[in-house]
C-alpha positions as CSV (number, residue, x, y, z in Angstrom):
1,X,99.2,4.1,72.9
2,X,96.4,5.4,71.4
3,X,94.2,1.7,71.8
4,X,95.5,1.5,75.5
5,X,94.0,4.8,76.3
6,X,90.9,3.8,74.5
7,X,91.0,0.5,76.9
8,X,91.4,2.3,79.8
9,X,88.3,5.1,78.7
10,X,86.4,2.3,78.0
11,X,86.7,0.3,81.5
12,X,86.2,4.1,83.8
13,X,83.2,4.6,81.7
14,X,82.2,0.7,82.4
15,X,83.0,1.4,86.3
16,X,80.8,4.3,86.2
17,X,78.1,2.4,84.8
18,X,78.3,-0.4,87.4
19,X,78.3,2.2,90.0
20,X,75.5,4.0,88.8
21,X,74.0,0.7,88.4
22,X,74.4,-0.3,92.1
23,X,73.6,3.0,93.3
24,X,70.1,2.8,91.8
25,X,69.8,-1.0,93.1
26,X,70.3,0.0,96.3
27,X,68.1,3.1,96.4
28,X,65.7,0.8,95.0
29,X,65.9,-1.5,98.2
30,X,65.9,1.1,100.2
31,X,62.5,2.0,98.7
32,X,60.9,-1.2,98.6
33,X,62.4,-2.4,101.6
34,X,61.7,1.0,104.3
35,X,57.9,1.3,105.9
36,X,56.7,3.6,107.7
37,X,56.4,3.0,111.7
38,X,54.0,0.5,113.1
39,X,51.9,2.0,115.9
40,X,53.3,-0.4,117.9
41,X,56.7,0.5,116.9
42,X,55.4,4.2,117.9
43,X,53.5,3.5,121.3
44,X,57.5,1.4,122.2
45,X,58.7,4.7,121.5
46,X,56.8,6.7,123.1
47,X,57.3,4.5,126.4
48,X,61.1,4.8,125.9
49,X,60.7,8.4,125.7
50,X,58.5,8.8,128.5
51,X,60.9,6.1,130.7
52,X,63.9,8.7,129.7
53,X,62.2,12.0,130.9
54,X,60.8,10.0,133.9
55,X,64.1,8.6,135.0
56,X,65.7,12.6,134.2
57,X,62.8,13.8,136.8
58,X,63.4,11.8,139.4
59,X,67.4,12.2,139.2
60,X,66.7,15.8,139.2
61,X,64.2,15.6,142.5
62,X,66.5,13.4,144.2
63,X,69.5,16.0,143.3
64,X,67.3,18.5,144.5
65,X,66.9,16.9,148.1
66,X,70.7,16.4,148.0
67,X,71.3,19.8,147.0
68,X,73.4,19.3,144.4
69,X,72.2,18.5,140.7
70,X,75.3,17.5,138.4
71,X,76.0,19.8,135.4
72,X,75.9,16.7,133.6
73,X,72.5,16.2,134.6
74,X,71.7,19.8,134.0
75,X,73.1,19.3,130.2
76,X,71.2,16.1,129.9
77,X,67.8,17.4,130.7
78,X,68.4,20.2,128.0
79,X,69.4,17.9,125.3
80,X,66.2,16.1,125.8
81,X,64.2,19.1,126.0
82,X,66.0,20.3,122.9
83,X,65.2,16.7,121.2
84,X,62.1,17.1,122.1
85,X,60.0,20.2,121.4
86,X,56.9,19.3,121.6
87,X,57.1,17.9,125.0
88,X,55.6,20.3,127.6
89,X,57.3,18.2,130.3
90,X,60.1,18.2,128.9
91,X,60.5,21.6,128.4
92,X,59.1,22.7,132.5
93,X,62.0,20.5,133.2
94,X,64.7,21.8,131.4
95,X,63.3,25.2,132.9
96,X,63.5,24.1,136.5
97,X,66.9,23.1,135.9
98,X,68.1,26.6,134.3
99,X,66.3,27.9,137.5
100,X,68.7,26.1,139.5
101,X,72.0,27.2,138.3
102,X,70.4,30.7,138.2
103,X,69.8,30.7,134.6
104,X,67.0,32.8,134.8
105,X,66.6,34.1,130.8
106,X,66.8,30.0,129.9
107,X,64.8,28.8,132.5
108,X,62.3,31.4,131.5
109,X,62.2,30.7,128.0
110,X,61.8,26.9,128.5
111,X,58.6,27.6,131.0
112,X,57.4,30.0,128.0
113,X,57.6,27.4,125.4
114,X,55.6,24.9,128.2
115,X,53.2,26.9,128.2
116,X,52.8,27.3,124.1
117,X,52.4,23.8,124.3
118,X,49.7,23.1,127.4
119,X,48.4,26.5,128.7
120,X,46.7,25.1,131.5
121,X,49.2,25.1,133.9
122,X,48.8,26.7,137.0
123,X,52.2,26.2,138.5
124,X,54.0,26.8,135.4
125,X,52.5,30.4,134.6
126,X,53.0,31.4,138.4
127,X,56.8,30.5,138.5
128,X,57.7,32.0,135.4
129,X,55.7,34.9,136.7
130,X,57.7,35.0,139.6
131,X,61.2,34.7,137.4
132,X,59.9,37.3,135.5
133,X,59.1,39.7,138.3
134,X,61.8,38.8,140.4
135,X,64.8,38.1,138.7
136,X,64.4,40.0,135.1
137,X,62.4,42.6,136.8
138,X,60.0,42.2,133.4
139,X,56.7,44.0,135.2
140,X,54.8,43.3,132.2
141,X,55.3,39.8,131.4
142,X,55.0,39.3,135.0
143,X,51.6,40.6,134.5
144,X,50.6,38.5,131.9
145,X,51.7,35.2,133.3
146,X,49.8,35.9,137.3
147,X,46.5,37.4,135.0
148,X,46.7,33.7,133.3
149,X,47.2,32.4,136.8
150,X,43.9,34.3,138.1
151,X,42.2,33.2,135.5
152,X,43.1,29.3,135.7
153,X,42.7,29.1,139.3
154,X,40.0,31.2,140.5
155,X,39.8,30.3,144.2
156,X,44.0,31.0,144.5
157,X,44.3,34.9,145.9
158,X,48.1,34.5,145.4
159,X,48.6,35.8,142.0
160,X,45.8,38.4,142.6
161,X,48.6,39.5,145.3
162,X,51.7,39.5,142.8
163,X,49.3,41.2,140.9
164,X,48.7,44.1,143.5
165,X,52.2,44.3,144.5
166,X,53.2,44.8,141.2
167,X,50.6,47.8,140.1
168,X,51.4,49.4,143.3
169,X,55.0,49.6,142.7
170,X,54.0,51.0,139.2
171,X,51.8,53.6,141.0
172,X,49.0,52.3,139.4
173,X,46.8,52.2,143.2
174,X,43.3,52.0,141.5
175,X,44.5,48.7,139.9
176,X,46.2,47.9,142.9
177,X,43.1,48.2,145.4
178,X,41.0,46.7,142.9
179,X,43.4,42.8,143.3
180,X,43.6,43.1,147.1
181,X,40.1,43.6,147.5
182,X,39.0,40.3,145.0
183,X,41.7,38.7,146.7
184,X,40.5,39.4,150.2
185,X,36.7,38.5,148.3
186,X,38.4,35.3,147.9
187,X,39.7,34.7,151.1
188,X,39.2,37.1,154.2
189,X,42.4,35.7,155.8
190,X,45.1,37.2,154.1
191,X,47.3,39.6,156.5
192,X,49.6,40.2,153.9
193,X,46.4,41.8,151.8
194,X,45.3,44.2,154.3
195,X,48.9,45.3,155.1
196,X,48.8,46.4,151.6
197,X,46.0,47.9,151.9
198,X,47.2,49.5,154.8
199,X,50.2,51.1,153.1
200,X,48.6,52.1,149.5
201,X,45.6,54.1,152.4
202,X,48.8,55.5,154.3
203,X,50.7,56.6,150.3
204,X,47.3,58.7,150.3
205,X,47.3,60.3,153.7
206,X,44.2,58.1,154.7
207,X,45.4,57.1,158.3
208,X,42.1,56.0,159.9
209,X,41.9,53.5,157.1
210,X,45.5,52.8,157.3
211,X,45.2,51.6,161.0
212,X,42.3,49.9,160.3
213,X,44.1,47.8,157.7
214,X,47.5,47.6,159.7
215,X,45.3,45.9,162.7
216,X,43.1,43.5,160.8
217,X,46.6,42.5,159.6
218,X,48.3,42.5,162.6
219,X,45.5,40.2,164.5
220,X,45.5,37.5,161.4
221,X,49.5,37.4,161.5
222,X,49.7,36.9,165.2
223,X,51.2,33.3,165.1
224,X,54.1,31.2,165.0
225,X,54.1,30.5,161.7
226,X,53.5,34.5,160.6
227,X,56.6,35.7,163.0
228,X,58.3,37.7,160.6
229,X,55.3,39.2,158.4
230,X,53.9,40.0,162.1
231,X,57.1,42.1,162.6
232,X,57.4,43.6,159.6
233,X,53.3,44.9,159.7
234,X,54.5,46.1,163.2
235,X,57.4,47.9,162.2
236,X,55.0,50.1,159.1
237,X,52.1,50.5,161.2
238,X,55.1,52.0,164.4
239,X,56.4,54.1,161.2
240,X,53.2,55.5,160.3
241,X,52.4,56.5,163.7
242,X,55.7,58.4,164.3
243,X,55.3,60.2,160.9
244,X,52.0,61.2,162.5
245,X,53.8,62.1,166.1
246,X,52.4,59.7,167.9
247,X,55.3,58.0,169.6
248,X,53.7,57.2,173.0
249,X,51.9,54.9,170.8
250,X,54.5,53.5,168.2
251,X,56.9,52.1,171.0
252,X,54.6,49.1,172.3
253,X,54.3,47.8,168.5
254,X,58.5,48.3,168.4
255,X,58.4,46.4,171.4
256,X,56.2,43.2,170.1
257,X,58.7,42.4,167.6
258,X,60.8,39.8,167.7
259,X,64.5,40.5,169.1
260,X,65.6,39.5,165.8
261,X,63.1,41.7,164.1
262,X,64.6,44.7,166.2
263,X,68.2,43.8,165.4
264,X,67.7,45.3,162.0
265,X,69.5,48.3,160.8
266,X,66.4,50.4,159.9
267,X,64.4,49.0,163.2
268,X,67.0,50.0,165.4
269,X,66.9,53.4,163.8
270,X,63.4,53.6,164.0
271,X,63.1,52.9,168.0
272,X,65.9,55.5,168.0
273,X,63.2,58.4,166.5
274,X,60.3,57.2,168.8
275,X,62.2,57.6,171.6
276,X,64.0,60.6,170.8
277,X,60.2,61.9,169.4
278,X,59.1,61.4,173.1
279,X,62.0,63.7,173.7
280,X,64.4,60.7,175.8
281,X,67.3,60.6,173.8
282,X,69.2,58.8,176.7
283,X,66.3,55.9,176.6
284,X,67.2,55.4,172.9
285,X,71.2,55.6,173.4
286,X,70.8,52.9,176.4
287,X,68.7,51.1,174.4
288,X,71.3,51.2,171.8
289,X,73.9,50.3,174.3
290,X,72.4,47.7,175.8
291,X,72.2,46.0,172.3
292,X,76.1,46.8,171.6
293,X,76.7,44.5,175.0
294,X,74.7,41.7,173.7
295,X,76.3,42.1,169.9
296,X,79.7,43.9,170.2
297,X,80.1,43.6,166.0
298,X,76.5,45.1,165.7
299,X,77.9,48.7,163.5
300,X,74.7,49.9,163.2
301,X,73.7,49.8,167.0
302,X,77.2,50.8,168.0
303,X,77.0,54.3,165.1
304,X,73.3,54.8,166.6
305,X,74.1,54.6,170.4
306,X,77.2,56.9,169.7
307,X,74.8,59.2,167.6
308,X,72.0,59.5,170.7
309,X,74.2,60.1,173.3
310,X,75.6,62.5,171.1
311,X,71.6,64.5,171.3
312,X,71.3,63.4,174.8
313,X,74.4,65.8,175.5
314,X,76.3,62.8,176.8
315,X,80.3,63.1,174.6
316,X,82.1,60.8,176.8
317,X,79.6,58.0,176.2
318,X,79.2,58.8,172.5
319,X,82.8,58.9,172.4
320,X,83.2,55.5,173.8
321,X,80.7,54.1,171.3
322,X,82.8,55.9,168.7
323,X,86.0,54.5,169.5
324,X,84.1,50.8,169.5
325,X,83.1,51.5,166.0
326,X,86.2,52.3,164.6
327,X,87.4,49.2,165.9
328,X,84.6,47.2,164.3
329,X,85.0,49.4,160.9
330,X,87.7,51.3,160.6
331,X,86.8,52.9,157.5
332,X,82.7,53.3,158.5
333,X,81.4,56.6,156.8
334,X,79.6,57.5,160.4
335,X,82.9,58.2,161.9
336,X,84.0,61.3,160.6
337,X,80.7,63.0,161.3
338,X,80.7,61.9,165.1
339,X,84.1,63.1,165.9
340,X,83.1,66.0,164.1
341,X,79.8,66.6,166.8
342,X,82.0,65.0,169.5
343,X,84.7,68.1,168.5
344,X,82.0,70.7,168.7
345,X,80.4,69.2,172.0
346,X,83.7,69.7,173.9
347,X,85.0,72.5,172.5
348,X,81.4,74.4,174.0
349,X,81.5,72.9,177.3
């Protein structure tokens, strides 16, 4: 018993050794036998990498055109940014593609970690600019990436304007004034620079230079391609005058916009005050009414035509109106108030 245990000790401890034995043979192979990369070996692989991302970017403009990028796609381009990090390609890829399935922290991120990698990239530092100021609403790093912007492109007004837009809305208007006027130093024809302008000299009561600013920008806007910018300066330069009570001449700019431009909830409200302001209330409830007949589910129109005839002393055609927009919103929060004024209009007559 006692010699077959000491057989059996003897051939584990002889099985170890042959292990151990094979174990350091093999690291020694592995030693001798491993070298590091060629430089050709590492220019092949850099071609295959480069082939990869350049067959990802073309999949991903061609899904683009189609409109619909695969989320196997979308999980292939960030594996390979993820693979590699030190690809600034790689990585404004992968941050495109988090852009387009409205992945905006990611898509940020990625664009940030291009940028660690190559800072001079134009388009890069203005799109995560714009993610930054339009979808995280993060005013600061917005800032940062349109300063870089400015700075990399110098002839380019357009981040000079984010810029401007931005320190206005954080009542910063020295700031403000100071991009739009090196942006319009830059280029002279830039409508949407003097309407801002405009409406930072109307925020201070300064009306002559307000006008001024609304007209230069009304006069570069005036074209095909501008239609809805040239509405919109329209509309705040017509606003401005009313707030001054000068309707006589806000009405022809209301009247220069487009029809779809007019359509619009607060435009439709707007031409109701300048007419009601040149004291015609009927002329704004017609008006009204004559835009119910060309849109019978327009609720806005219907509430406002209901609401002038209402001032124009008119409660059989504000009632009408108010009956039509019950049946186009049954539960609109307008109604209640014009029956009330409807109630009190017939109970005095």
């Amino acid at each position: 018993m006692s010699e077959t245990s000491s057989n059996k000790t003897l051939f584990a401890a002889f099985a170890v050794f042959i292990a151990v034995i094979a174990m350091c043979f093999g690291t020694y192979i592995f030693l001798f036998d491993s070298e590091e990369p060629t430089p050709e070996q590492i220019a092949d692989k850099q071609v295959e990498l480069a082939d990869r991302l350049d067959k990802l970017q073309n999949s991903f403009v061609l899904a683009m055109e189609n409109q619909r990028p695969a989320p196997e796609l979308i999980g292939e381009i960030a594996a390979y940014a993820k693979e590699n990090p030190d690809s600034a390609s790689a990585q404004v890829l992968d941050g495109q593609a988090q852009l387009y399935i409205r992945n905006f922290q990611a898509a940020y991120d990625a664009l940030e970690r291009a940028l660690q990698l190559d800072p001079n990239q134009y388009q890069t530092e203005m799109l995560t600019g714009t993610i930054a100021y339009d979808n995280l609403n993060n005013l600061e790093n917005a800032v940062k990436h349109f300063e870089r912007a400015s700075q990399l492109n110098k002839t380019n007004p357009e981040p000079l304007l984010y810029l401007a837009q931005i320190r206005a809305q954080q009542d910063m208007a020295e700031e403000a004034f100071d991009y739009l006027n090196r942006a319009i130093a830059i280029d002279r024809n830039l409508p949407q620079a003097h309407a801002s302008l405009a409406d930072l000299y109307r925020k201070r009561e300064l009306f002559d230079a307000a006008s001024r600013e609304y007209e230069i920008a009304l006069e570069q806007s005036n074209n095909s391609k501008l239609q809805r910018q040239h509405s919109i300066y329209l509309f705040k330069y017509a606003q401005m005058l009313t707030e001054q009570g000068k309707p006589e001449e806000a009405l022809p700019l209301i009247a220069e916009m487009t029809t779809s431009a007019r359509m619009q909830p607060e435009v439709l409200a707007q031409i109701g005050e300048v007419w009601n302001d040149l004291g015609q209330p009927d002329q704004a409830a017609l008006y009204f009414a004559q835009l119910v007949k060309a849109d019978p589910a327009n609720e806005a129109a219907t509430a406002l035509a209901s609401q002038y005839y209402i001032i124009a002393g008119n409660a059989k055609d504000a009632e009408t109106y108010m009956n039509h927009l019950r049946q186009i919103n049954p539960a609109s929060p307008k109604l209640q108030d014009l029956a009330t004024q409807i109630a009190d209009m017939k109970s005095q007559s």
